[in-house]
MIFI-125961 format. One line per 8 residues: number of its first residue (from 1); their letters; for each residue y, x, z of N, C-alpha, C. Coordinates in steps of 0.1 Angstrom, whole numbers, always signed. Example, Ala and Ser with C-alpha at 12.3 -4.5 7.8 and 13.67 -1.06 7.14 Angstrom:
2
1> AS> -57:+132:+78:-45:+123:+78:-33:+132:+78 | -22:+128:+71:-11:+137:+71:+0:+129:+79
//
This chain:
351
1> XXXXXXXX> +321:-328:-125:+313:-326:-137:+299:-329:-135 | +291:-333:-145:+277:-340:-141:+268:-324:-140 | +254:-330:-136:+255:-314:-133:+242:-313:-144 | +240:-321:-154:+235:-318:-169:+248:-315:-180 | +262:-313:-174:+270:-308:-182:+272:-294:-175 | +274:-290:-164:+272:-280:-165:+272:-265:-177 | +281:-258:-176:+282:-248:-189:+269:-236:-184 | +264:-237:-199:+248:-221:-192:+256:-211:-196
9> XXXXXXXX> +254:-201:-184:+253:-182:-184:+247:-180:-200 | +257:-175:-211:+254:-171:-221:+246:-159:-223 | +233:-154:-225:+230:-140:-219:+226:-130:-230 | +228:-119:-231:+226:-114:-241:+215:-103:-235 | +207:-94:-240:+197:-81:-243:+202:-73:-252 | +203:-58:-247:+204:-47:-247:+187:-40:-242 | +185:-36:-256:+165:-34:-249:+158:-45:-247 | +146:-48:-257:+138:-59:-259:+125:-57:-257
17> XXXXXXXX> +123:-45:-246:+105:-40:-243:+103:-48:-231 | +95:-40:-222:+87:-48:-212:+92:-50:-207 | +101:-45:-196:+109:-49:-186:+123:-59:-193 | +123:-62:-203:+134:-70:-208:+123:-84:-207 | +113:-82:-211:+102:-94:-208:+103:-98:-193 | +106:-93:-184:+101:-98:-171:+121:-105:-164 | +126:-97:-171:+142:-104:-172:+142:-124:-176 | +137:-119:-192:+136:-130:-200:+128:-146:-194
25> XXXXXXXX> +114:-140:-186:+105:-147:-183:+116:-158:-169 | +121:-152:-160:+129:-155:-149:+145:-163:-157 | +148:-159:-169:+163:-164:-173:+156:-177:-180 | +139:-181:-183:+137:-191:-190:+134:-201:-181 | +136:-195:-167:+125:-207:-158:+148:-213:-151 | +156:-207:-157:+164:-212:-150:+172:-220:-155 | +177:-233:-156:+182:-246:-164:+195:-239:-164 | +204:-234:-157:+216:-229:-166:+221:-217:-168
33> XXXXXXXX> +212:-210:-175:+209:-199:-183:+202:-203:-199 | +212:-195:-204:+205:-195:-221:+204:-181:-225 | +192:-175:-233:+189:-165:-241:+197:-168:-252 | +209:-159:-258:+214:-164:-272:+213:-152:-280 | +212:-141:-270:+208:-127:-285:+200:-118:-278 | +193:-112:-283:+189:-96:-284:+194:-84:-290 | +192:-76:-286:+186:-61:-297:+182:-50:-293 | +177:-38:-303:+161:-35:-300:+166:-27:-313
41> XXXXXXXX> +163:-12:-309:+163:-2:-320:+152:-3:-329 | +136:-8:-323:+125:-13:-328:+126:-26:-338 | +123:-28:-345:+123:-44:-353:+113:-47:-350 | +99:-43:-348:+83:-45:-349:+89:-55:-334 | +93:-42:-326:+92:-52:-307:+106:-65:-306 | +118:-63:-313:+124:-68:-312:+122:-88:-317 | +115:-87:-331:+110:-96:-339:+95:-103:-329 | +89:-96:-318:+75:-103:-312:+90:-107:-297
49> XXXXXXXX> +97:-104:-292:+105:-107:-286:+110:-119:-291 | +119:-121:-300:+125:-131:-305:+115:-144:-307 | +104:-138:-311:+90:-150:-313:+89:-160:-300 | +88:-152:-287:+80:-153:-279:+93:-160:-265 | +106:-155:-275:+117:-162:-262:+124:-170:-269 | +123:-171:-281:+128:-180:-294:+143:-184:-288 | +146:-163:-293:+160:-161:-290:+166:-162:-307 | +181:-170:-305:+184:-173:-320:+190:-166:-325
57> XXXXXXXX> +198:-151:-321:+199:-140:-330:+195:-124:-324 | +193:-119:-335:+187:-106:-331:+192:-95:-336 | +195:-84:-331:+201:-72:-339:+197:-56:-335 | +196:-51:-346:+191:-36:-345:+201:-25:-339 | +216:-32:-336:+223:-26:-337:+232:-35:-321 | +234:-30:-304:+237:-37:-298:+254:-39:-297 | +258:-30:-303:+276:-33:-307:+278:-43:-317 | +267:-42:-327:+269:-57:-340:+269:-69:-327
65> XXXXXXXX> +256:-68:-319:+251:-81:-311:+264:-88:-302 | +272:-71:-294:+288:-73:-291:+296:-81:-297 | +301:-77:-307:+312:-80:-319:+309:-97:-321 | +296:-102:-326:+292:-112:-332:+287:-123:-320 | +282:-119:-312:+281:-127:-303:+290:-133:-292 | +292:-147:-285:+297:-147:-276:+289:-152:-264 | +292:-137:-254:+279:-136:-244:+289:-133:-231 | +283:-144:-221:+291:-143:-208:+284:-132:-195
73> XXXXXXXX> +269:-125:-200:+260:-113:-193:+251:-110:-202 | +250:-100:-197:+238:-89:-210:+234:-83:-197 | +218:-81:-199:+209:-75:-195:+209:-62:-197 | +206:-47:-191:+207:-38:-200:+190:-28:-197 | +183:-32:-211:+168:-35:-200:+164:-20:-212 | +170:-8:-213:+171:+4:-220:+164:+17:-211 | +159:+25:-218:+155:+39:-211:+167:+43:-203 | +165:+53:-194:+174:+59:-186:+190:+61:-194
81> XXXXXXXX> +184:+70:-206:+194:+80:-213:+203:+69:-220 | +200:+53:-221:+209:+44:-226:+216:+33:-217 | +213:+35:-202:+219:+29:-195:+233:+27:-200 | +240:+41:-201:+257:+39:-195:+265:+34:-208 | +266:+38:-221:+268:+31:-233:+272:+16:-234 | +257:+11:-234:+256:+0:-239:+264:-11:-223 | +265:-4:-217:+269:-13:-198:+282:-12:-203 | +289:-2:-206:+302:+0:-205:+309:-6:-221
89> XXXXXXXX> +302:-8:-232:+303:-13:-246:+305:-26:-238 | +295:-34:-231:+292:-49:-225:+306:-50:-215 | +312:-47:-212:+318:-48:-199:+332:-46:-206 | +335:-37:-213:+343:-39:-224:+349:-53:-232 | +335:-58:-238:+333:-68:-244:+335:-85:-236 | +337:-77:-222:+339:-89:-216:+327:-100:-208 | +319:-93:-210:+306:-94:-202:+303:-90:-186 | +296:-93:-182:+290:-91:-170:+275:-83:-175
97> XXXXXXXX> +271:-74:-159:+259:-69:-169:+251:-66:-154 | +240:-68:-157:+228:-67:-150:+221:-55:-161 | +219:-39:-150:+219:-29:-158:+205:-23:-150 | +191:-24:-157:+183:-18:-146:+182:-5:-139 | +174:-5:-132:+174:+9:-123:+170:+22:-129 | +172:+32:-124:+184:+39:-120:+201:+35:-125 | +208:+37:-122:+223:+30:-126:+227:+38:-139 | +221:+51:-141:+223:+58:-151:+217:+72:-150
105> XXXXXXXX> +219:+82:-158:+214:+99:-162:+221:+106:-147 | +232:+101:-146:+239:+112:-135:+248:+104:-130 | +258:+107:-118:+266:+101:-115:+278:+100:-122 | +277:+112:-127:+292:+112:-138:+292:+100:-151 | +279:+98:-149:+283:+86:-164:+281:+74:-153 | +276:+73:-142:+278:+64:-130:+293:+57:-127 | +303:+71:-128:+315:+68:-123:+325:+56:-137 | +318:+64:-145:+323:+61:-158:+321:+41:-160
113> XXXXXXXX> +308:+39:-157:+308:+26:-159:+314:+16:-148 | +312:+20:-133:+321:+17:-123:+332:+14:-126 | +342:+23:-133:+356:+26:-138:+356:+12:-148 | +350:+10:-157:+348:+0:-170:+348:-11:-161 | +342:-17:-151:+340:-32:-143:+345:-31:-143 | +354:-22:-133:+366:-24:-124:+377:-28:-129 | +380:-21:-146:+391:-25:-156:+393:-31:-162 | +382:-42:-165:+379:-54:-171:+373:-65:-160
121> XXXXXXXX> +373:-63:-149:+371:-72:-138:+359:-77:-136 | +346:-75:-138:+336:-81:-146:+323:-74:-133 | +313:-79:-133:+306:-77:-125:+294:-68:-130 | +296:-58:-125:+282:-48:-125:+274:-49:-111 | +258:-54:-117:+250:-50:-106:+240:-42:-115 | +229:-40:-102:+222:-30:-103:+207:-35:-102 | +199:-34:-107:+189:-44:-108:+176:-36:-96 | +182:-34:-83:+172:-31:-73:+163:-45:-65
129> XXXXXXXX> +154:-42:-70:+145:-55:-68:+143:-54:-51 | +141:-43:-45:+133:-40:-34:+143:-43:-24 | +154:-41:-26:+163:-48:-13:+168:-59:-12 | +157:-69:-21:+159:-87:-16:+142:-87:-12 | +132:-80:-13:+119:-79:-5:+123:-89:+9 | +118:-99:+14:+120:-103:+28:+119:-92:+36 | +109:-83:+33:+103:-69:+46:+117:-62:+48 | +125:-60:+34:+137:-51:+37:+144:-60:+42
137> XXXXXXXX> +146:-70:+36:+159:-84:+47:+160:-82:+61 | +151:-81:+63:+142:-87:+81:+146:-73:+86 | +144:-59:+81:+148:-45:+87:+160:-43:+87 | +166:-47:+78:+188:-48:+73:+190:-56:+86 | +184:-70:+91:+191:-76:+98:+190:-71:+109 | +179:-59:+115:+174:-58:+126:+186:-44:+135 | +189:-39:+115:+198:-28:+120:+215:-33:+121 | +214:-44:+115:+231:-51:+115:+233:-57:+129
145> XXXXXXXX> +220:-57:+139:+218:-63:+147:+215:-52:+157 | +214:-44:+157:+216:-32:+167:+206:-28:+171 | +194:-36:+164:+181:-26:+170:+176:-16:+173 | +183:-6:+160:+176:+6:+166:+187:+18:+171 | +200:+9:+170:+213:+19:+182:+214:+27:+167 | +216:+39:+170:+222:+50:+158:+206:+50:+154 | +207:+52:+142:+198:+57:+131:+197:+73:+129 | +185:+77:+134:+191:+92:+131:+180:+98:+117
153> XXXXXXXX> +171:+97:+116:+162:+98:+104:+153:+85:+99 | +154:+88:+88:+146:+77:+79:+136:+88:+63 | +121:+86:+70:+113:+92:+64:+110:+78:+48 | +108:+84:+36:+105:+76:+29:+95:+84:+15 | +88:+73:+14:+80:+78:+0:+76:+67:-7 | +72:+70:-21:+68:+63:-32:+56:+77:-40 | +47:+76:-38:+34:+85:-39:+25:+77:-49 | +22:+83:-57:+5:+75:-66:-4:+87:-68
161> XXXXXXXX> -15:+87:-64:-25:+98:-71:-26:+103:-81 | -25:+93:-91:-28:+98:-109:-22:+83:-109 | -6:+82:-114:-1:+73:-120:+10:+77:-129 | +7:+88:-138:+16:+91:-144:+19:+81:-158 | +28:+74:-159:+31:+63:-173:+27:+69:-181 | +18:+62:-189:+10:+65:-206:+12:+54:-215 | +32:+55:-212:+40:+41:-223:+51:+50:-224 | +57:+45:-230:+77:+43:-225:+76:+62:-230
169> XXXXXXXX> +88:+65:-227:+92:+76:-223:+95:+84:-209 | +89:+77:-201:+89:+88:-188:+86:+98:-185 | +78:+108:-194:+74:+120:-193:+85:+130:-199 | +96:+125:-199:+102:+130:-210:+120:+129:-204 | +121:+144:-199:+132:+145:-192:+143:+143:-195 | +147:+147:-211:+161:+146:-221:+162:+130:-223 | +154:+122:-220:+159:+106:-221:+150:+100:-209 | +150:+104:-200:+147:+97:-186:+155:+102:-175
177> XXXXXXXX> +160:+119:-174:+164:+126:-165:+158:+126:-154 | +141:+128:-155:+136:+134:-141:+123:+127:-142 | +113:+125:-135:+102:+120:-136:+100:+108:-122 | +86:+114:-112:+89:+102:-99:+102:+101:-95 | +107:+108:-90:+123:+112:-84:+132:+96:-90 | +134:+96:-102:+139:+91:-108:+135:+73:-113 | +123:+75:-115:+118:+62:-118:+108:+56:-105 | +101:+62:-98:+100:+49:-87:+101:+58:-69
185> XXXXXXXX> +106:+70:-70:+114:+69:-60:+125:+66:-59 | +133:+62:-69:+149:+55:-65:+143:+47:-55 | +132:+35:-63:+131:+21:-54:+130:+23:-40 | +123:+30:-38:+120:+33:-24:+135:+41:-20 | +144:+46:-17:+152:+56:-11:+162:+45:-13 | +165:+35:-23:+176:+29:-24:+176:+20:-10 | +163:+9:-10:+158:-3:-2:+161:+7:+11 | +155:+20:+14:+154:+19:+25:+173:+27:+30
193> XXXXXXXX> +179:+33:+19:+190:+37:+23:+200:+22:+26 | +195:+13:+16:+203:-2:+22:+198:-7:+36 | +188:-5:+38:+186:-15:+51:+192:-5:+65 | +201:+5:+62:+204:+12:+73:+216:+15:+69 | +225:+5:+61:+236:+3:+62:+244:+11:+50 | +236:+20:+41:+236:+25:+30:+250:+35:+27 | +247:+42:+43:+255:+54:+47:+261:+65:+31 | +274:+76:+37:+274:+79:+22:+271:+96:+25
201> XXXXXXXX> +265:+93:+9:+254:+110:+10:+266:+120:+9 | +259:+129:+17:+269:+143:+19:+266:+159:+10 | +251:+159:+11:+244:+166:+8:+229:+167:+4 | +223:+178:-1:+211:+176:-5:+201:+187:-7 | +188:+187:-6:+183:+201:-4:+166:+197:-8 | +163:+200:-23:+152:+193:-34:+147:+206:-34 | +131:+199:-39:+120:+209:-44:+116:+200:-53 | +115:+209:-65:+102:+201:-72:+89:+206:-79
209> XXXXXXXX> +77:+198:-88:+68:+209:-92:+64:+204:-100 | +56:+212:-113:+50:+203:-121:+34:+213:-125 | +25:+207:-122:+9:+215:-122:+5:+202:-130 | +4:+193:-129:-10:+189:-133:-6:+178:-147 | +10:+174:-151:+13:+164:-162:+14:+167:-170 | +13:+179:-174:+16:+189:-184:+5:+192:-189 | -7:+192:-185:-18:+197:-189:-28:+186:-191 | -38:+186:-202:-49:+178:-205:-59:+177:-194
217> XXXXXXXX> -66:+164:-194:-67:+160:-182:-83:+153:-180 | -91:+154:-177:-102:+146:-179:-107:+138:-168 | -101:+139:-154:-103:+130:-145:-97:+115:-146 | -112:+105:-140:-111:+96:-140:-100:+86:-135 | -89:+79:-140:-78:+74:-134:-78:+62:-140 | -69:+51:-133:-66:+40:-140:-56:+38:-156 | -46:+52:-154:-39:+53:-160:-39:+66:-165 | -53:+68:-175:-54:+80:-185:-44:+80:-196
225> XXXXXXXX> -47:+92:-201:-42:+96:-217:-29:+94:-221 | -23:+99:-206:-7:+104:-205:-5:+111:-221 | +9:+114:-227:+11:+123:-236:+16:+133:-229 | +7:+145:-229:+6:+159:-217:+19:+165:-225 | +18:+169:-237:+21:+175:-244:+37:+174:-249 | +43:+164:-243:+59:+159:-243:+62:+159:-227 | +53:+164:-220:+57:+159:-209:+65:+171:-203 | +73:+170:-195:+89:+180:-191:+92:+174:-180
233> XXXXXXXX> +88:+166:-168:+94:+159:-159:+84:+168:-149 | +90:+164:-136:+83:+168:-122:+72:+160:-119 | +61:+167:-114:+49:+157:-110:+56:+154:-97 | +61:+159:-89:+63:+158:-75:+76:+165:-71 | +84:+157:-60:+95:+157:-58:+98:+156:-43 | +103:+162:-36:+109:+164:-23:+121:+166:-20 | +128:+157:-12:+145:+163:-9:+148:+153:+5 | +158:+161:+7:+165:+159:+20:+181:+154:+22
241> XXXXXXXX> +176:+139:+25:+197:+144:+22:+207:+145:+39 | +215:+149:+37:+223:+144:+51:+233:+134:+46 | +239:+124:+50:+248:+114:+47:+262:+113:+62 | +272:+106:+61:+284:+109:+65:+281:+99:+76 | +284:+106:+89:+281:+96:+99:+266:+86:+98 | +257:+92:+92:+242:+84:+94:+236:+94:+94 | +222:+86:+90:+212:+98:+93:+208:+105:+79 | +196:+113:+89:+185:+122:+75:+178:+112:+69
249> XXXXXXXX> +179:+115:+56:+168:+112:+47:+159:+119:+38 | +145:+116:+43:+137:+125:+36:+124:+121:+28 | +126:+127:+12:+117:+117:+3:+109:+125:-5 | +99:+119:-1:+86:+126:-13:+82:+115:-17 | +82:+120:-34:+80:+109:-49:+73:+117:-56 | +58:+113:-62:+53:+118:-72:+45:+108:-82 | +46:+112:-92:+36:+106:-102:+19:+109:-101 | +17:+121:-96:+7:+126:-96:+1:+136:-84
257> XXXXXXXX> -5:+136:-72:-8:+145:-62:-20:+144:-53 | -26:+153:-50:-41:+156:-42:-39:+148:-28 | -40:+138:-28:-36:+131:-13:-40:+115:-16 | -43:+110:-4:-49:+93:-3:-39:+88:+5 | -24:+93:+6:-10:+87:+16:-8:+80:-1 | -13:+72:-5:-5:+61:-17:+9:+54:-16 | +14:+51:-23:+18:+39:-22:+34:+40:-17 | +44:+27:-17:+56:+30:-13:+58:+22:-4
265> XXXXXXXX> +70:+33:+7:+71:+26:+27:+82:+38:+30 | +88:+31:+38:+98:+37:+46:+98:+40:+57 | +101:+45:+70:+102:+45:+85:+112:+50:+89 | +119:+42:+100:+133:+45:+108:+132:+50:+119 | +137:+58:+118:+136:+64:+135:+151:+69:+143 | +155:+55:+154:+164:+54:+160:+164:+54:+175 | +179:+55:+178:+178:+63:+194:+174:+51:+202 | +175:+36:+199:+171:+26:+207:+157:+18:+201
273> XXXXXXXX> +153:+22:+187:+144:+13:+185:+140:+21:+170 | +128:+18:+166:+121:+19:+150:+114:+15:+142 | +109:+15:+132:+104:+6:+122:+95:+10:+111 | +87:+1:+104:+79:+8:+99:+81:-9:+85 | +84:-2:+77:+86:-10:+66:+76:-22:+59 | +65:-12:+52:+53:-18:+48:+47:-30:+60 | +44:-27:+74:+42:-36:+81:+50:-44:+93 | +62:-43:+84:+75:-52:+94:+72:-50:+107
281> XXXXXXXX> +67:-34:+113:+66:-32:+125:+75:-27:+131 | +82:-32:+145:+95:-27:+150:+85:-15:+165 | +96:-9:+169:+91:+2:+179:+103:-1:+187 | +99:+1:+202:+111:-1:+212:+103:+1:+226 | +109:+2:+236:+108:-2:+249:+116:-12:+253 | +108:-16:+264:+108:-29:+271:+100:-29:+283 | +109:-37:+297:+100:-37:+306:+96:-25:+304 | +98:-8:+306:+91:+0:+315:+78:-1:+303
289> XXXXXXXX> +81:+1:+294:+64:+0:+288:+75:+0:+272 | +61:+12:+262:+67:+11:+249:+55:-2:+241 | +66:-5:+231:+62:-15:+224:+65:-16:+213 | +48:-22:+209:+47:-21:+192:+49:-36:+187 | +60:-41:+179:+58:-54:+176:+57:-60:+161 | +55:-70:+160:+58:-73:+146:+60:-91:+146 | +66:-95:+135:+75:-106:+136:+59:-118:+131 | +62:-129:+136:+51:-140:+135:+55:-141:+122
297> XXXXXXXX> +68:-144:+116:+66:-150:+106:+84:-141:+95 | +77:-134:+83:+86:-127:+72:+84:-133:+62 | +99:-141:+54:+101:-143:+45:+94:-139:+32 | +84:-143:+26:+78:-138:+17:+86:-141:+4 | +89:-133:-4:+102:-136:-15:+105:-124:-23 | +98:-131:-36:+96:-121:-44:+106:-110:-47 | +110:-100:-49:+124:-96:-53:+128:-96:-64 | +124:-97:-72:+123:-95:-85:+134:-109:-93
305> XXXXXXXX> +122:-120:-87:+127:-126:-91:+142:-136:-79 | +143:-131:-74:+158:-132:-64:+167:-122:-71 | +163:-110:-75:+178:-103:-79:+179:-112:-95 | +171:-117:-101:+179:-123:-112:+183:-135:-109 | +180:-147:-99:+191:-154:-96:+202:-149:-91 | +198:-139:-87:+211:-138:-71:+223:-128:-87 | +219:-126:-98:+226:-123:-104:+236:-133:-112 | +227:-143:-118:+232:-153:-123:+240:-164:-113
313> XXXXXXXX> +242:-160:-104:+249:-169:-86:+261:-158:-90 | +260:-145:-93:+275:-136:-92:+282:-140:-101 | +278:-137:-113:+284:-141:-126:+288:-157:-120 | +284:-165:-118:+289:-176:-117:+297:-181:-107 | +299:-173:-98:+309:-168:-85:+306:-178:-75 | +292:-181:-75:+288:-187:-61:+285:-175:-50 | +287:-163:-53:+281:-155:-38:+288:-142:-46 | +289:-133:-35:+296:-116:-36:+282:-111:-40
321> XXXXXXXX> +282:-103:-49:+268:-91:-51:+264:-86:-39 | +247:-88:-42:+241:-79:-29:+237:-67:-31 | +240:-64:-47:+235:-53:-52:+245:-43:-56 | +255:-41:-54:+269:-37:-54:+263:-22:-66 | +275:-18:-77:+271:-6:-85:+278:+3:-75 | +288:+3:-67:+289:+11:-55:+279:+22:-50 | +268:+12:-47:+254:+12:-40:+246:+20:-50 | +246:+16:-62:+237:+28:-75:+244:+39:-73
329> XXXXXXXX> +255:+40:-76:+265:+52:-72:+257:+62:-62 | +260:+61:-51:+253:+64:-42:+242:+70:-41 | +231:+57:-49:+218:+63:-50:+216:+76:-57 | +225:+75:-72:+226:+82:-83:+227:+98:-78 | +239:+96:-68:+242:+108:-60:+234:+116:-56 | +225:+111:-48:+209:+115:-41:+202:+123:-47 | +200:+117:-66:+191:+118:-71:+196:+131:-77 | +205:+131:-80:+214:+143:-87:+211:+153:-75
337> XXXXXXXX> +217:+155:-64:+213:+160:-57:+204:+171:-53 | +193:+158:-55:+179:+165:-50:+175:+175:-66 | +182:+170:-77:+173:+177:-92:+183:+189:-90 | +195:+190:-85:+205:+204:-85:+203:+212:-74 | +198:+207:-66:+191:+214:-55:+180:+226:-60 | +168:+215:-65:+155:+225:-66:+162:+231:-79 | +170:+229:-87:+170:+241:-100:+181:+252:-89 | +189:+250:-80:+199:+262:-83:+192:+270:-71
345> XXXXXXX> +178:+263:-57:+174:+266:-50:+177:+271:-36 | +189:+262:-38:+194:+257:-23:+202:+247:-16 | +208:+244:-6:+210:+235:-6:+226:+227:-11 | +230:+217:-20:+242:+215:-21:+247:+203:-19 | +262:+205:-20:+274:+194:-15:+276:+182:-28 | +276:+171:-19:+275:+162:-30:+289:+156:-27 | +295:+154:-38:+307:+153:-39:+314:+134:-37
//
């Protein structure tokens, strides 16, 4: 077949806000991918979407978009609380679906859509950007490669001083389920629970707090004039998990906290060797002498835009998922976890 006949990835949208923009922008730069529909409970955002990706049908309603459309993947670029629906409506319908992060509210509606691929054969992934990062490639290979012998703990965080979202609904627990925890500590706990072979969680033992998003706020930040006043999520988040034959994991996630440790990084600490994420630094002895190294030269590669090819390569069955819903499972588990932990106040079994 010529390879301007080639058949395009029909793709459809479930959720037409920002992050469905940053989907859209990567499915337009790719010659066999086509945008054929949207929808968007908004008409105001769904109609500047349609303008701007000069997508040819649009709908208020994503089961009409189902029914009427014929779509070979759907994006599912929705708040938390609409993940599992519209994935398992799509997958139903015979789709493939690229469903963003977190995989869903809880693992129970996790298991639910797992169940749906599986019965319609169809590919669910998970749109974790951070474990196609080169920095995490380069630490995956280093542990597939025996560098650091057993893994016994892996310290991780995703921290901001005053970055609490003043968009979306993130402050807002009944349609996000949880606050940092949930929206940018997954990233970090996923990447770094993948690059160490993405052991399976056993247990878990959370704290959480909330002092300062709840209340009106007059310090200087980049990202003022949060809505205090809807806000119900955790400023700050801590938990521990044990996993089955690996190691400890221990994560502190906040939107908001008195500290200059910013920013998101992992560290491994194993019986032959360790690592330090953010600066692709390995730890080891050698020759009688300990040693700090780091590699001359790491894959710089955006992830972002690799998990939407590397998605549009599955659907098209040039390559196995690197992003397996297995693997959200998992993470889902964690997150559950750590939020049933700090409410019941000790530590529990994750099933």
């Amino acid at each position: 077949m010529a390879k301007d006949s080639v058949k395009k990835l029909r793709v459809g949208f479930v959720g037409a806000g920002g992050i469905a923009g940053t989907h859209a922008n990567n499915y337009q730069n790719m010659p066999d991918v086509e945008i054929v529909a949207a929808s968007d409970v908004s008409e105001k955002g769904l109609k500047a979407f349609q303008e701007k990706y000069k997508v040819p049908q649009v709908f208020t309603d994503w089961k009409q978009m189902l029914k009427e459309c014929e779509l070979d993947a759907v994006s599912v670029c929705t708040p938390n609380f609409l993940h599992c629906e519209p994935t398992i409506g799509a997958l139903n319908a015979g789709c493939h679906v690229l469903c963003e992060k977190p995989l869903a509210m809880s693992a129970a509606e996790g298991r639910r859509m797992l169940a749906a691929a599986k019965k319609n054969k169809k590919q669910l992934v998970i749109a974790f950007q951070f474990r196609f990062d080169g920095k995490t490639q380069a630490l995956r290979r280093a542990y597939d490669e025996g560098f650091f012998g057993k893994v016994l703990y892996v310290r991780v965080k995703a921290i901001r001083r005053r970055g609490i979202p003043n968009w979306g609904v993130f402050g807002r627990k009944e349609l996000q389920g949880g606050g940092p925890l949930i929206d940018i500590g997954v990233h970090a706990l996923e990447m770094a629970h993948y690059a160490v072979g993405a052991p399976q969680p056993q247990s878990a033992l959370g704290f959480t707090w909330t002092y300062l998003g709840n209340k009106p706020s007059n310090t200087a930040c980049s990202w003022p004039n949060w809505d205090w006043k809807t806000y119900t999520v955790e400023d700050l988040a801590v938990g521990t998990i044990r996993t089955k034959n690996g190691p400890v994991f221990h994560l502190e996630s906040a939107f908001v906290a008195h500290t200059d440790q910013e920013g998101m990084d992992f560290t491994i600490f194993g019986e032959k060797g360790g690592a330090q994420w953010s600066t692709t630094s390995l730890y080891h002895d050698h020759a009688g002498m300990m040693v700090n190294s780091t590699p001359a030269f790491v894959a710089k590669r955006d992830g972002f835009v690799h998990k939407m090819r590397h998605f549009v390569d599955v659907c098209q069955g040039k390559c196995k998922t690197e992003a397996p819903a297995e693997h959200g499972l998992m993470v889902q588990q964690m997150l559950d976890g750590i939020y049933a932990s700090a409410k019941q106040g000790k530590e529990v079994k994750i099933k």
